[in-house]
Each structure stands twice: as C-alpha cells, then as structure tokens.
C-alpha angles and dihedrals in degrees: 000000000000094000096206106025112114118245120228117237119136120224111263136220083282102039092052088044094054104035119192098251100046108125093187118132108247102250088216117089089213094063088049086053091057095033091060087043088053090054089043095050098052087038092054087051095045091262105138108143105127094214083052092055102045089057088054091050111046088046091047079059096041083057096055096050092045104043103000144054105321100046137062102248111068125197123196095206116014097063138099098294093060087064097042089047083055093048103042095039127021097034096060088037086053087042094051088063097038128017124200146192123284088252090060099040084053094055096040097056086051087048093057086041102049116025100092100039094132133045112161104063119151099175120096127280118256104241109310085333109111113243087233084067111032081063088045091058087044098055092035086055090058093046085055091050104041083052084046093250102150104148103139089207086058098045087057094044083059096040102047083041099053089037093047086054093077113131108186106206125168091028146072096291096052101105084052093076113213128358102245088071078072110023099099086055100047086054090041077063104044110017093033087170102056101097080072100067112074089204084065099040095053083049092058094049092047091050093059095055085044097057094045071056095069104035092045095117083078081078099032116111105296088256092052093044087052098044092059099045080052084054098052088043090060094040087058097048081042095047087034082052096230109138116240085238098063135077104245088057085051088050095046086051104047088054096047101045097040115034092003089056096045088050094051088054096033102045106000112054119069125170103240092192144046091228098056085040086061102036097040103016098093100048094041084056093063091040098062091052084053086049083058099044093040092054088046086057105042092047079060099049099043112034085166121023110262129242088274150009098246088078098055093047092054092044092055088045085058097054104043092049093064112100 
C-alpha cells in the first residue's frame, strides 16, 4: 500500500453539485434535519472543530443524495443512516468503554462519515483494497483539504481505516473477514519500513478501532442488530437486481439472514481491537447464541424458500423481535 501515494477517483455528478467548501443552508427541511443531527452527533462525542464538522457534514449529505432520500439509487443499508447511526450510537457506546483523546475522536467521526462515500464503483481494486474504498479515501482526502485539514497523520488515519474496511465479499478473501485483520502483513510486504513511521503506526491503530466501528451492531440490542442485517439483505437482492417478490430473492434472504448470518458471528467476525472487545464483546456474545437460535428458526419455518422474499423478511422480523 503506497501511504502516502494519492488514490484516482474522479469527482462524480454529487461530489461536483455539493462541493467541500459550500457554506448554503440545505432548502429542504429534511437535509436540515440530518445536517443538526450531524452536528449533534460530533458535539455529543467532544467533536467540536468547525472545519471537522463541516467534513462530516457535507459527506453525511453526499450520502443522501447518492444512496438516500434525495437520489435515485437507493441503498438500504449503505446510506446515510448508516453513518448517522455510526455516529449517534456506536461511537459514544465505543467511547463509553474506552475514551480517547480529542485526535482520535476527530478521525474517528470522519471515519463513520466517510468510509462508505462511494458504492458503485466498477474500476480495479488497488491491491486487496475494494474499488468502492480506494474512491471513498480519495474523495474523503479532498474533503480534508478543501476544510484545510492537512494534517498528514489524519489523512492516514482516514486512509489505513477506509482501506482496512474492506470487506471482500464475493472473492477469495471472503472467509477473511475485513481487511484491517491484514493489513499490517500485507505492508510488512510491501511497505516493509513503515513500522518506522509513527504517522503509519497510529493509522493502523486507529484503523482497527475503526473497523470494530463499522461492524458494532454486532453489539447493538439483539432487534437492532437484526434490522440491519434485514436491511443489508434487501440492498443485495436490490444491487444483485432480483426483485423482493420473487423466489430467488426468498431464497437469497433466507440464506443471508439465517446461516449466513450465524457464520458471520460465529467465523467472520473477528474484534480487531481492544476498544471495540470491551465496548461490543458482551453483547456479541449473546447475539451469536440469537443467530443460532434465529437460523434454527427460520430453517423451521422455511423448509423451501417461499414465493418472495417479503415473506422471509417478516418472518425474520418476527422472530428477532421476541425477548
């Protein structure tokens, strides 16, 4: 991975209508509404640098126009919700079990702001890096430098952290579970002197916490952890273009939100920090033994996949409601 080699991926349609830099108030009342909870959000975890801020908020409205409300592809998952959620909820829940200092608070709200930017990227990965994130740390690195953040220890915080995100499913490296777990080898490889630049070292510390971020449902409340895994499970029939009324998206389901769902507690996931163990292990304990239990249920429920998947998907909703 060069460290500090810049990564090509051109501004889009979104990008070039909502420039870095633009101070206008939003005219709809619903980005105001996302906006305040943005600087809510950064405020309620000690984040208060305006040109931080105004990062998190510019790529939390990105993400609405791209994948949200106000675009025409719509994600059920990868939207911004996905980052407010990361941003309201699991930071402060991270922070409660272990603080830390005002640097790493910074980079960790761009991280759950920025990390997933972009979602429809066709070029190659760079190296075991997904396409999808090598363009989200080049658009995130000329947020940074449109607010004057030009820190280079922040930029590789962001950098290491998006790229250690990377979740390759659907190849080799998908029973690896996310990048960061490897990261440090693959640099060792390819990079063998970074260990010898603080800069890279504190990005890959950063990156770990970052990654145990994105995956903290795992240690949400059993229905929250469950409504998101639903909401990934409609946003890969909808990016895999089978409609949710017809079998093969059943059948998609069914597999995702019973076994698929017990083999990504059981053998994917893996905490790559102590921060997110003690803030999330407990809970991600439980919910393995409801993922069990859930897949049990839903093989009973469902011996053949049904005609849709709406079916499926209330069904799971049943069941992961019940105390």
């Amino acid at each position: 991975m060069p460290i500090d080699e810049c990564f090509d991926a051109p501004a889009d349609a979104v990008e070039r209508a909502l420039p870095a830099t633009s101070d206008a108030a939003p005219a709809d009342t619903r980005a105001e509404a996302l906006l305040r909870r943005a600087d809510a959000a950064c405020r309620r975890v000690g984040v208060d640098r305006d040109s931080v801020r105004a990062v998190v908020r510019i790529a939390v409205l990105r993400m609405a126009h791209r994948y949200g409300p106000f675009g025409d592809d719509r994600h059920a998952y990868h939207n911004e919700e996905h980052a407010l959620g990361l941003l309201e909820r699991t930071l402060p829940a991270l922070l409660a079990a272990a603080p830390l200092d005002t640097a790493d608070r910074e980079a960790l709200v761009l991280f759950c702001a920025c990390h997933d930017l972009r979602q429809r990227e066709c070029g190659p990965a760079v190296g075991p890096i997904g396409a999808d994130e090598a363009a989200s740390i080049a658009e995130t690195a000329r947020l940074l430098a449109a607010q004057g953040l030009n820190d280079r220890r922040l930029h590789l915080a962001l950098r290491f952290a998006i790229a250690g995100s990377t979740f390759a499913n659907g190849t080799e490296d998908a029973e690896k579970g996310a990048l960061v777990h490897r990261l440090g080898a693959w640099l060792d490889g390819s990079k063998p002197c970074w260990r010898d630049d603080a800069d890279a070292v504190n990005a890959e510390r950063l990156a770990r916490i970052a990654a145990d971020l994105d995956t903290g449902s795992i240690g949400a409340p059993y229905a929250e952890f469950a409504a998101q895994a639903a909401a990934l499970a409609v946003e890969l029939q909808y990016r895999a273009g089978r409609p949710l009324d017809s079998r093969a998206a059943a059948a998609a389901c069914l597999q995702f939100l019973g076994e698929g769902q017990r083999h990504y507690v059981d053998a994917l996931h893996r905490f790559a920090s102590a921060e997110g163990r003690a803030a999330f292990g407990e809970r991600r304990d439980a919910n393995a033994r409801r993922c069990a239990k859930t897949a049990r249920d839903l093989a009973e429920r469902f011996p053949v996949a049904p005609a849709d998947a709406h079916a499926v998907l209330a069904a799971f909703a049943a069941i992961t409601a019940a105390p």
